[in-house]
Each structure stands twice: as structure tokens, then as C-alpha cells.
C-alpha positions as CSV (number, residue, x, y, z in Angstrom):
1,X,115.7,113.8,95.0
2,X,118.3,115.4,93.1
3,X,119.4,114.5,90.2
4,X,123.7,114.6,88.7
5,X,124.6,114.1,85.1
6,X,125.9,110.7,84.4
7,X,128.7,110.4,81.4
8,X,130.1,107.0,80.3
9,X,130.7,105.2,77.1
10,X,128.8,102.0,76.1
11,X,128.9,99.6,73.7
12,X,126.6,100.9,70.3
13,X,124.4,97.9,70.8
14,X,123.6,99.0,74.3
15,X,123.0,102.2,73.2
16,X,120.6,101.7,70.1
17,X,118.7,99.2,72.3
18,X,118.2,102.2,75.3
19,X,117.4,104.6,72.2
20,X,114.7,102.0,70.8
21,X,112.9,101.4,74.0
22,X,113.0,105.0,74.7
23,X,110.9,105.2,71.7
24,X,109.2,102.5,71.5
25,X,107.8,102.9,75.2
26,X,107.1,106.9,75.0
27,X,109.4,106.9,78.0
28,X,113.2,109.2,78.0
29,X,115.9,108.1,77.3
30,X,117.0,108.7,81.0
31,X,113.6,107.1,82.6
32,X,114.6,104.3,80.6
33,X,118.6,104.1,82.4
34,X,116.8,104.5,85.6
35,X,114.8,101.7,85.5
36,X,117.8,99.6,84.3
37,X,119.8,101.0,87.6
38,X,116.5,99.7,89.2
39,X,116.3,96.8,88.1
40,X,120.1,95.9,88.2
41,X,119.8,97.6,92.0
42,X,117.6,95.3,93.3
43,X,119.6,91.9,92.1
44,X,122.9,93.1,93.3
45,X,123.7,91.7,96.8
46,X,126.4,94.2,97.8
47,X,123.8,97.2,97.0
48,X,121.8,95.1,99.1
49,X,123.6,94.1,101.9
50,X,126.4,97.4,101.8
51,X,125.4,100.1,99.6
52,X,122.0,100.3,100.1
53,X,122.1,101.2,104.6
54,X,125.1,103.4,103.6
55,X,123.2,105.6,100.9
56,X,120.2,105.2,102.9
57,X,121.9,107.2,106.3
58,X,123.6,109.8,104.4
59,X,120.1,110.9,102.6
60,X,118.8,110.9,106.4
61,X,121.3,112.7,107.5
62,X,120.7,115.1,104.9
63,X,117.0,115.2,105.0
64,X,117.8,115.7,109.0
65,X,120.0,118.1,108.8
66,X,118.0,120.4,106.2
């Protein structure tokens, strides 16, 4: 899987309690966002329901097409 750069701003509470679970787990900082996506991912009903078949034919169509 490839991976993009992600840029936005958050609130400085959100962001001291990603740095201080980064640390305090050994994990990164961006093992730490992905798990949130994860997490977040699997409660969301439109991922489910929409998102989730659309992202899942475009990777096959680009795993296919490779």
C-alpha cells in the first residue's frame, strides 16, 4: 500500500494527546493516526455502507491492472 502525506490543523489538545501516546506506547506518531482512522473507520456507517466497496474496487482495479 502506498502511503500520501496528510496535512491538517488540530486542536493542541488533540495533538499533545497523539504526541503522548506516541510515546508512551513506543509506537509513531503516524502508527498512532492510523489506528485512530481505524478505529473511527470501522464505526462510520457511510465508510461502511459507501466508501468502503468504492475504495475497495479502485484498489482492485489497480492491483488488476498492474
Amino acid at each position: 500500500m502506498s502511503r500520501s502525506t496528510l496535512n491538517v490543523r488540530i486542536p493542541e489538545d488533540k495533538h499533545q494527546y497523539l504526541r503522548l501516546k506516541s510515546t508512551h506506547s513506543g509506537k509513531q506518531l503516524q502508527e498512532i493516526v492510523i489506528e485512530c482512522i481505524d478505529l473511527y473507520q470501522e464505526k462510520d456507517e457511510d465508510y461502511v455502507s459507501k466508501f468502503k466497496p468504492l475504495i475497495d474496487s479502485k484498489n482492485e482495479e489497480s492491483t488488476h491492472g498492474a
